[in-house]
N, CA, C and O atoms as a GROMACS GRO file, in nm:
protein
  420
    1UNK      N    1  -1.520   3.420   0.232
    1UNK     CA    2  -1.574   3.293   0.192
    1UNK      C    3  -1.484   3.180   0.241
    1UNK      O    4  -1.518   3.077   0.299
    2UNK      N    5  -1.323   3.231   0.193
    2UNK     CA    6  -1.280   3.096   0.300
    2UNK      C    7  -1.275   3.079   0.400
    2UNK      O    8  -1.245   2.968   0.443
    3UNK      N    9  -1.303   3.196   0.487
    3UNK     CA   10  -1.290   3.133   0.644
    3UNK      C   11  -1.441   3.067   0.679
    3UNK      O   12  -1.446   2.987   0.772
    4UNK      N   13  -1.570   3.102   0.603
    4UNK     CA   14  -1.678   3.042   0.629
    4UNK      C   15  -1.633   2.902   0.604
    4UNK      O   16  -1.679   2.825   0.688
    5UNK      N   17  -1.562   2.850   0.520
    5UNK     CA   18  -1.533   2.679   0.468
    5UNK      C   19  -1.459   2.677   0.616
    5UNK      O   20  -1.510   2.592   0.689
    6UNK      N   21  -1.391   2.722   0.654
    6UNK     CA   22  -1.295   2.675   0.761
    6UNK      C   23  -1.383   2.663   0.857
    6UNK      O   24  -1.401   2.548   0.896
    7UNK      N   25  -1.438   2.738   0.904
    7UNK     CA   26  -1.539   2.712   0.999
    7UNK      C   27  -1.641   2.608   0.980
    7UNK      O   28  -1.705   2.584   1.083
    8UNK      N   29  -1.667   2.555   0.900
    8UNK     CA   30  -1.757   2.446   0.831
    8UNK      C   31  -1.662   2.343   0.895
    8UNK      O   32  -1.704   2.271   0.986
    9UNK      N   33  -1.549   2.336   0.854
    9UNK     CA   34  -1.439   2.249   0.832
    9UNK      C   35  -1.447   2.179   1.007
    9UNK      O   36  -1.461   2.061   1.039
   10UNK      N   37  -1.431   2.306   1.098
   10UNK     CA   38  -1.396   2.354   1.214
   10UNK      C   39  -1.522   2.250   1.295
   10UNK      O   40  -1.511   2.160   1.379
   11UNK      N   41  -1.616   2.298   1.239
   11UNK     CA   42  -1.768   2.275   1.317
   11UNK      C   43  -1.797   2.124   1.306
   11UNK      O   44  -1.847   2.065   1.402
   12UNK      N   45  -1.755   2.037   1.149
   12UNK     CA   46  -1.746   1.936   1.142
   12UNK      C   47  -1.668   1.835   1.233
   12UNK      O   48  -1.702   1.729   1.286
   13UNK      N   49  -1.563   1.900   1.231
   13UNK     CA   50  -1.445   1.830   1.312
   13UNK      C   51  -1.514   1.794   1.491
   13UNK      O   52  -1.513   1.680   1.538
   14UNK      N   53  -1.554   1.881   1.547
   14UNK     CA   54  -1.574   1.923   1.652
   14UNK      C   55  -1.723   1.822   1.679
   14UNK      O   56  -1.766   1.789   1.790
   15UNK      N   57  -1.782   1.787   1.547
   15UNK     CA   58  -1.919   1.757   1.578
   15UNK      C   59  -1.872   1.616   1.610
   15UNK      O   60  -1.899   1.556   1.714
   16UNK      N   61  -1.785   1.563   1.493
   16UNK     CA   62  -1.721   1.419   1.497
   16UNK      C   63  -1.671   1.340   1.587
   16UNK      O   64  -1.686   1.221   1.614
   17UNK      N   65  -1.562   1.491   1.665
   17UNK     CA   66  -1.503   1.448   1.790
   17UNK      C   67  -1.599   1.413   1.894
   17UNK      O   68  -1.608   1.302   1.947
   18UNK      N   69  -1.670   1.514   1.920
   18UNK     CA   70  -1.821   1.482   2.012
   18UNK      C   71  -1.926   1.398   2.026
   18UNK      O   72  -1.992   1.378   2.128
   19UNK      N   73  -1.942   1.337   1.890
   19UNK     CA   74  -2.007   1.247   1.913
   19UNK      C   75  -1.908   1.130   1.918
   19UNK      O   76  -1.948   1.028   1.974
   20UNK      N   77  -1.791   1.129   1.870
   20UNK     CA   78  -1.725   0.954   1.924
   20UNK      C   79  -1.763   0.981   2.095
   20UNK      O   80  -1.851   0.929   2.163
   21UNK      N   81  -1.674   1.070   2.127
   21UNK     CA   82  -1.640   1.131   2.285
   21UNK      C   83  -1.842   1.059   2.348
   21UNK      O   84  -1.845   0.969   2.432
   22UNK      N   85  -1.926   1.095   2.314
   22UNK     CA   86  -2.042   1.080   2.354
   22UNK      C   87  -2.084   0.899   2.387
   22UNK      O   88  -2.137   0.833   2.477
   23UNK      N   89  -2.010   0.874   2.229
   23UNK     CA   90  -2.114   0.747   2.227
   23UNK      C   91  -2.007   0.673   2.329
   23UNK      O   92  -2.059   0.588   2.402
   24UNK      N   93  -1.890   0.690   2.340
   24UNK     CA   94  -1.767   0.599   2.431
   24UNK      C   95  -1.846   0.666   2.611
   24UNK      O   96  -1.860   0.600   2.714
   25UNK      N   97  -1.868   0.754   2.597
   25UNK     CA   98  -1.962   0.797   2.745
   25UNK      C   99  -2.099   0.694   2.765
   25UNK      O  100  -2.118   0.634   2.871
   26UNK      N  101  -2.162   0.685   2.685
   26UNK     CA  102  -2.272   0.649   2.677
   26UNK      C  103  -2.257   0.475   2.718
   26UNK      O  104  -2.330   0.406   2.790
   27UNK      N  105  -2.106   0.430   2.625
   27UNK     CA  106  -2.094   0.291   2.638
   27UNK      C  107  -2.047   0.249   2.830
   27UNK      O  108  -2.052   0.142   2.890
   28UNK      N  109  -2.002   0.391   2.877
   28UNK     CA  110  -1.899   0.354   2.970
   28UNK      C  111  -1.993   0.356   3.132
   28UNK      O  112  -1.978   0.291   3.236
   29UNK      N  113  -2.098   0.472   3.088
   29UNK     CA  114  -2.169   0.518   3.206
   29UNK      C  115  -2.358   0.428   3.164
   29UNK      O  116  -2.471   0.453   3.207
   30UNK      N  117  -2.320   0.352   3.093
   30UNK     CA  118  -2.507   0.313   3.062
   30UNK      C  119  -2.527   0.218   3.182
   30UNK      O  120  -2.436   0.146   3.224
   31UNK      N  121  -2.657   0.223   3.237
   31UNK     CA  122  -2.709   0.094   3.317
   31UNK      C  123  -2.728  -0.034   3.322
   31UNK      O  124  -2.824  -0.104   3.356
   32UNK      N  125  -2.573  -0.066   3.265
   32UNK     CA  126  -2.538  -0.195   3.272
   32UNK      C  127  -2.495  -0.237   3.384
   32UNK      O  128  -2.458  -0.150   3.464
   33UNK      N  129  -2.485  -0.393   3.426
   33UNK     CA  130  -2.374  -0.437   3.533
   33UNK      C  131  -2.220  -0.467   3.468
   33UNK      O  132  -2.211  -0.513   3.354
   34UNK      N  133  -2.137  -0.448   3.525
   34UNK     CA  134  -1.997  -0.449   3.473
   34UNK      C  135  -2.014  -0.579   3.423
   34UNK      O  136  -2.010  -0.594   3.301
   35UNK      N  137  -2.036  -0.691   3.507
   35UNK     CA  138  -2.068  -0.814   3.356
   35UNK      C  139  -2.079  -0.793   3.224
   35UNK      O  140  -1.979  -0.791   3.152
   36UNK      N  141  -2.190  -0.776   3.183
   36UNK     CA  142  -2.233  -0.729   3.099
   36UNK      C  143  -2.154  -0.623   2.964
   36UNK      O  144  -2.146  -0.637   2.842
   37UNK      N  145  -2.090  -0.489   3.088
   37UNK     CA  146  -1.997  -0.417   3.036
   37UNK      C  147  -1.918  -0.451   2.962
   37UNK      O  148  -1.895  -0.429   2.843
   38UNK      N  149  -1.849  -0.544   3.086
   38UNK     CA  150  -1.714  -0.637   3.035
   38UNK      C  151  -1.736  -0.690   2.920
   38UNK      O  152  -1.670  -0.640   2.829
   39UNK      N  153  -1.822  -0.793   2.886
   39UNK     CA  154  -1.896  -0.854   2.786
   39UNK      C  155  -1.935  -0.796   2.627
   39UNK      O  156  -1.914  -0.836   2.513
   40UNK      N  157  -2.000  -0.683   2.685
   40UNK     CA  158  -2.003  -0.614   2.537
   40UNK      C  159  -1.840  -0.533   2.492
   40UNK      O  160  -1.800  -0.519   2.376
   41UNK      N  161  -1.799  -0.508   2.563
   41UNK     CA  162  -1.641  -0.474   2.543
   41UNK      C  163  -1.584  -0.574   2.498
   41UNK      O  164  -1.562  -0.570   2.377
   42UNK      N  165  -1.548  -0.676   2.562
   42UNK     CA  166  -1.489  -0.841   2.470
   42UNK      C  167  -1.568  -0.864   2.363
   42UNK      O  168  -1.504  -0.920   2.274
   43UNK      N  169  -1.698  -0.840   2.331
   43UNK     CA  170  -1.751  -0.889   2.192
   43UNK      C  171  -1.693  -0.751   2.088
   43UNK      O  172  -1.651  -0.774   1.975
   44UNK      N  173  -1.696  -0.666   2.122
   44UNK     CA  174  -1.625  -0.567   2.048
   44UNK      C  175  -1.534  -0.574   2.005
   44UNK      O  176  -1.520  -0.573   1.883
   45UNK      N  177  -1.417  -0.586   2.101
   45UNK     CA  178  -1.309  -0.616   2.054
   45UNK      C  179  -1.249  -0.751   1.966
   45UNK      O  180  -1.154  -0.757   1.889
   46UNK      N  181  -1.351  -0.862   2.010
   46UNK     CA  182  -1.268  -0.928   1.926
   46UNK      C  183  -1.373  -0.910   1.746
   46UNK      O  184  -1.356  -0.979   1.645
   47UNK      N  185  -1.450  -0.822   1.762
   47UNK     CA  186  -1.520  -0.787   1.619
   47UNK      C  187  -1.393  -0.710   1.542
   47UNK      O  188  -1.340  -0.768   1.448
   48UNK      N  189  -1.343  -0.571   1.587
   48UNK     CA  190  -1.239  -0.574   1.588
   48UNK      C  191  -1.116  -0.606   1.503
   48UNK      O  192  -1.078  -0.592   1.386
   49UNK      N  193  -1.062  -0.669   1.652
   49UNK     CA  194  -0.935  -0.772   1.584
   49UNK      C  195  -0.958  -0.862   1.445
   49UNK      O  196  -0.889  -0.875   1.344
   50UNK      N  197  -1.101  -0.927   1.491
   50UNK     CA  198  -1.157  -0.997   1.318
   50UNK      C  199  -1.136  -0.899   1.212
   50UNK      O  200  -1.044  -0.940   1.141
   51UNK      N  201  -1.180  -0.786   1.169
   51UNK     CA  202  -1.158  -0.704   1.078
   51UNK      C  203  -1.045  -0.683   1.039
   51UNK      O  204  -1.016  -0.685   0.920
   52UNK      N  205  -0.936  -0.651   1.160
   52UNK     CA  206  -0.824  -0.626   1.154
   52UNK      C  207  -0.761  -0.748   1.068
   52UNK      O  208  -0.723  -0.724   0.953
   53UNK      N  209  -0.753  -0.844   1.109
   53UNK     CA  210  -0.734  -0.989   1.055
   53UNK      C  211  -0.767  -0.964   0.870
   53UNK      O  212  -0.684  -0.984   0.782
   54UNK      N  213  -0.859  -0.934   0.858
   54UNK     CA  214  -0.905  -0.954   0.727
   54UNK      C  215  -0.830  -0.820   0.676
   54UNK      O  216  -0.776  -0.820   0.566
   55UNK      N  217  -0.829  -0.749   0.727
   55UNK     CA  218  -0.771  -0.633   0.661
   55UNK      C  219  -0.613  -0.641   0.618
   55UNK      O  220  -0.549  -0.581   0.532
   56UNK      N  221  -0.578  -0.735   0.713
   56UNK     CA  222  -0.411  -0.742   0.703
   56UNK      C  223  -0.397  -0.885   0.589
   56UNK      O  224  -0.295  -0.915   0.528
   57UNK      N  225  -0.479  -0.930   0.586
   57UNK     CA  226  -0.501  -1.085   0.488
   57UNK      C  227  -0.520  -1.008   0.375
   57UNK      O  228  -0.438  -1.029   0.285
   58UNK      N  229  -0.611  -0.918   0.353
   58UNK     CA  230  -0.598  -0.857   0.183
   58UNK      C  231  -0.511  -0.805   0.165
   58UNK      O  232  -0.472  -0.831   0.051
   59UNK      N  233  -0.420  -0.709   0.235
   59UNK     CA  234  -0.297  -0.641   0.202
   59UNK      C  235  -0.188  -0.749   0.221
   59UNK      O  236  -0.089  -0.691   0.176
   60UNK      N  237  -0.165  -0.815   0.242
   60UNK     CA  238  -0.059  -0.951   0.239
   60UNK      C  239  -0.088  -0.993   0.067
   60UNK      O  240  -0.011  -0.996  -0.030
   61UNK      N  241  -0.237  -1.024   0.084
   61UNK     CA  242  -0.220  -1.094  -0.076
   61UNK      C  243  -0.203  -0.957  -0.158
   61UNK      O  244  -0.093  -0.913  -0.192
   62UNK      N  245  -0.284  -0.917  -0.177
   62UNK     CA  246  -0.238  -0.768  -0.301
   62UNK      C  247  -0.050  -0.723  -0.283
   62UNK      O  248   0.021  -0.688  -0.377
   63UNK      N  249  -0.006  -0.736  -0.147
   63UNK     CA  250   0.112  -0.748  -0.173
   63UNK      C  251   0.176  -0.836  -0.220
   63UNK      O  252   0.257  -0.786  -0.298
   64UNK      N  253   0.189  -0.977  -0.214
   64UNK     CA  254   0.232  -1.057  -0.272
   64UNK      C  255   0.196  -1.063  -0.398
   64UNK      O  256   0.281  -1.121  -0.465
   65UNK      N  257   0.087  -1.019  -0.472
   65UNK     CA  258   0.077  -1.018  -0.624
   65UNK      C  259   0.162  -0.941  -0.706
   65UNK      O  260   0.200  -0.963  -0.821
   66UNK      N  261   0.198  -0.805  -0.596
   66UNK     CA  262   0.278  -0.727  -0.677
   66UNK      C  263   0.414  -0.767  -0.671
   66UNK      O  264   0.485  -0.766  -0.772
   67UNK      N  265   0.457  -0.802  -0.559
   67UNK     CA  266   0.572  -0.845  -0.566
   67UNK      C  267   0.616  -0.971  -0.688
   67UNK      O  268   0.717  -0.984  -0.758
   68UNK      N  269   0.514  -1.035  -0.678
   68UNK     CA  270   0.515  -1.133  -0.781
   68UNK      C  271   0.524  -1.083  -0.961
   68UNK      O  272   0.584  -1.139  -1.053
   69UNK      N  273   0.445  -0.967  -0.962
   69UNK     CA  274   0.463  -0.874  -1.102
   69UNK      C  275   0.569  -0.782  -1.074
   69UNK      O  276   0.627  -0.736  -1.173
   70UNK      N  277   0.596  -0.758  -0.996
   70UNK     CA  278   0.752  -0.669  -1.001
   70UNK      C  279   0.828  -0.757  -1.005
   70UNK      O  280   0.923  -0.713  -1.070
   71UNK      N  281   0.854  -0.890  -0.967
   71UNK     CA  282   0.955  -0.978  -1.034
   71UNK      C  283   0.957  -0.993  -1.155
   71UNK      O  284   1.064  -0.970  -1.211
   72UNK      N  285   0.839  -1.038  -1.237
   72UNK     CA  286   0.819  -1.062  -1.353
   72UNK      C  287   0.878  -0.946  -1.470
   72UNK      O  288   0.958  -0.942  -1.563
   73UNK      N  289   0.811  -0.884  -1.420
   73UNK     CA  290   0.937  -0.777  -1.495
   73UNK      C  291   1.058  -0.732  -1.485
   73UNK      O  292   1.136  -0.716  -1.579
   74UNK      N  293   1.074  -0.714  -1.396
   74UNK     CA  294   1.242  -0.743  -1.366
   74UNK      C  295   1.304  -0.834  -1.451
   74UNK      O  296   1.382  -0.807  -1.542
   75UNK      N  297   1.268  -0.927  -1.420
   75UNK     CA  298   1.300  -1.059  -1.516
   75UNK      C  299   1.270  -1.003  -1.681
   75UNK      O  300   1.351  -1.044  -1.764
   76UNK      N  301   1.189  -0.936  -1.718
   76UNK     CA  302   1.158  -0.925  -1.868
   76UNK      C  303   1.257  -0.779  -1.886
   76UNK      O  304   1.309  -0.766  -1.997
   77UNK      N  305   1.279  -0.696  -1.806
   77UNK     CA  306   1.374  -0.575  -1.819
   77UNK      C  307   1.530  -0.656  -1.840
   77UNK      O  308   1.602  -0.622  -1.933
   78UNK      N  309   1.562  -0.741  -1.763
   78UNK     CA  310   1.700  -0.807  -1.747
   78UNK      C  311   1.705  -0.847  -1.938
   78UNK      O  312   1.783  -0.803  -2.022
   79UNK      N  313   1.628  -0.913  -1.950
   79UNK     CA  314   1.631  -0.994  -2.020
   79UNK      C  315   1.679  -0.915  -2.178
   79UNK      O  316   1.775  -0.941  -2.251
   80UNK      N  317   1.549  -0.790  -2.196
   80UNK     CA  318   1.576  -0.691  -2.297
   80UNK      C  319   1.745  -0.638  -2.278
   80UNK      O  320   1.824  -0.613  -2.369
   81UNK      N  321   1.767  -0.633  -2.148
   81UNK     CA  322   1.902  -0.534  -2.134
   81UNK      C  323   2.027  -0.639  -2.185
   81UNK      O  324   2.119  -0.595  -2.253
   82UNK      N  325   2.020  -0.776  -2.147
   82UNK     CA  326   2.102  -0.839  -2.189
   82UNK      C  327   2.109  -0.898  -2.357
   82UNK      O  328   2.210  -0.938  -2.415
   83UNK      N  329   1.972  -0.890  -2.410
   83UNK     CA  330   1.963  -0.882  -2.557
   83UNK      C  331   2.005  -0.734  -2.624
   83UNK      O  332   2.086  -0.724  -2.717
   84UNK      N  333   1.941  -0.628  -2.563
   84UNK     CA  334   2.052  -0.539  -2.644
   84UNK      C  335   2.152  -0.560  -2.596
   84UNK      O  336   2.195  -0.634  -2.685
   85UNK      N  337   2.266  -0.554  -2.492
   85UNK     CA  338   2.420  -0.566  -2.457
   85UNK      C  339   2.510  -0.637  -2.548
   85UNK      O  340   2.622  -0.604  -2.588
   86UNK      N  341   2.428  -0.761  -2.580
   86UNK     CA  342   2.471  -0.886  -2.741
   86UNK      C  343   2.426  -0.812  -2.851
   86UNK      O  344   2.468  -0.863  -2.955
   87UNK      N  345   2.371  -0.732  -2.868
   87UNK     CA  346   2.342  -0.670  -2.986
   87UNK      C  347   2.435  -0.594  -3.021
   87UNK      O  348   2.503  -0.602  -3.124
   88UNK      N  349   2.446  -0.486  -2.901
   88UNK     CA  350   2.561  -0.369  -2.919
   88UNK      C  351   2.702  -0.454  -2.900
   88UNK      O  352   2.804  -0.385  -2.906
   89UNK      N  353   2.715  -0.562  -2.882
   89UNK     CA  354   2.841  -0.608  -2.859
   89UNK      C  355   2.854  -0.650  -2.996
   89UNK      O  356   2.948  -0.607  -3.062
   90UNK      N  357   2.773  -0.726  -3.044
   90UNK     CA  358   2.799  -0.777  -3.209
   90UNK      C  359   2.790  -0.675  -3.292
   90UNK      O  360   2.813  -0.700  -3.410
   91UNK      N  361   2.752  -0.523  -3.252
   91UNK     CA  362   2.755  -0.463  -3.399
   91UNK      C  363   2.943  -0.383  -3.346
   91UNK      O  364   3.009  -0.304  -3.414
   92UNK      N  365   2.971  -0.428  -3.242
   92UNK     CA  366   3.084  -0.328  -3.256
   92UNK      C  367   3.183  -0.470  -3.298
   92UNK      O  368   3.257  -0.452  -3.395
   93UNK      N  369   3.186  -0.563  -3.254
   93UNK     CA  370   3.290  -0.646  -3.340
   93UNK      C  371   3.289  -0.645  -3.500
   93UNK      O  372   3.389  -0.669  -3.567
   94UNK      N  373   3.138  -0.607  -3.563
   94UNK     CA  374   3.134  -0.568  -3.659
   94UNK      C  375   3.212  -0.501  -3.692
   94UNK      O  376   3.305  -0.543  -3.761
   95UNK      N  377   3.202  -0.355  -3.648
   95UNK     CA  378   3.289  -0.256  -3.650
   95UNK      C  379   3.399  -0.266  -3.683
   95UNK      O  380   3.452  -0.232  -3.789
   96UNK      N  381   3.443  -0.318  -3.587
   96UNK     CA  382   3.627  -0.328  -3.538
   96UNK      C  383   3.713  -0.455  -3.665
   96UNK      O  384   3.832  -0.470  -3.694
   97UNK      N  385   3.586  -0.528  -3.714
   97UNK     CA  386   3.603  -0.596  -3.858
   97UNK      C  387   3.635  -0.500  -3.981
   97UNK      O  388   3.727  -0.510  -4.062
   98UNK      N  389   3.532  -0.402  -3.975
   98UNK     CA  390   3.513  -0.305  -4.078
   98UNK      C  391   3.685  -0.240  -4.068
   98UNK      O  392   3.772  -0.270  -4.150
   99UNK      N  393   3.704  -0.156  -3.960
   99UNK     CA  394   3.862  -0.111  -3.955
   99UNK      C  395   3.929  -0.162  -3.968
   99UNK      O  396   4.010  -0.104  -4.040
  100UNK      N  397   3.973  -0.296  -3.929
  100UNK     CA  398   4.042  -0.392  -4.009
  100UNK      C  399   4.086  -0.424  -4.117
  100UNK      O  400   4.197  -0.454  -4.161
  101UNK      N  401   3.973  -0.412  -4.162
  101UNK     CA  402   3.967  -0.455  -4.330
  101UNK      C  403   4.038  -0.302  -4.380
  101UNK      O  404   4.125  -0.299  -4.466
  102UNK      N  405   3.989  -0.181  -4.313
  102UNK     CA  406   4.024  -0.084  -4.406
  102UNK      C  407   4.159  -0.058  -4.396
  102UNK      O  408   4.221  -0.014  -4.493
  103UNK      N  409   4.221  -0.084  -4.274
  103UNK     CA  410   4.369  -0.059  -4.245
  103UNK      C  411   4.449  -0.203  -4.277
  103UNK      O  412   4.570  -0.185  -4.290
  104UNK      N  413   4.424  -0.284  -4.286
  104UNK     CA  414   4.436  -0.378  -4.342
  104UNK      C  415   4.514  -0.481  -4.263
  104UNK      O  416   4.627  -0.508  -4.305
  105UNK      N  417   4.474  -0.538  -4.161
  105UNK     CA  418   4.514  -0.569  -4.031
  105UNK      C  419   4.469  -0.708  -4.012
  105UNK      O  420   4.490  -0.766  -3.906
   0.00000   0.00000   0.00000
């Protein structure tokens, strides 16, 4: 049974490859004049690059949001760490009051 999936797997792959491989034949050898060729190739590409553009514009902002919430907390982690640090610092002067008093210092 698993090598039937693999072969599924196999047959898919192969169909995928073949038809990109086809339709890039089809674009390269059709009865166009290279004008034309040229032409639908430059409108392609810069369809393209447009996408690309937009694609790199949403991952810029979604990055910058996080970066912007990974600061924010940072900032709220600092903040807890330096409120306990004064905490644990005042209960040990406490402390060191308490021995004091008992040794009598």
């Amino acid at each position: 049974m698993e090598e039937h999936g693999k072969s599924q797997v196999h047959f898919f792959k192969g169909l995928l490859i073949g038809g990109a491989l086809g339709a890039l034949a089809g674009i390269l050898f059709a009865p166009k004049s290279g004008k034309k060729l040229r032409s639908d190739i430059k409108e392609k590409g810069k369809e393209i690059l447009k996408d690309g553009k937009e694609i790199y514009a949403d991952a810029s902002s979604k990055a910058k949001e996080i970066i912007g919430e990974v600061k924010h907390q940072a900032k709220e982690l600092k903040k807890e760490a330096e409120d306990a640090g004064e905490k644990i610092a005042d209960e040990v002067h406490e402390k060191i009051g308490q021995v004091k008093k008992v040794f009598g210092r």
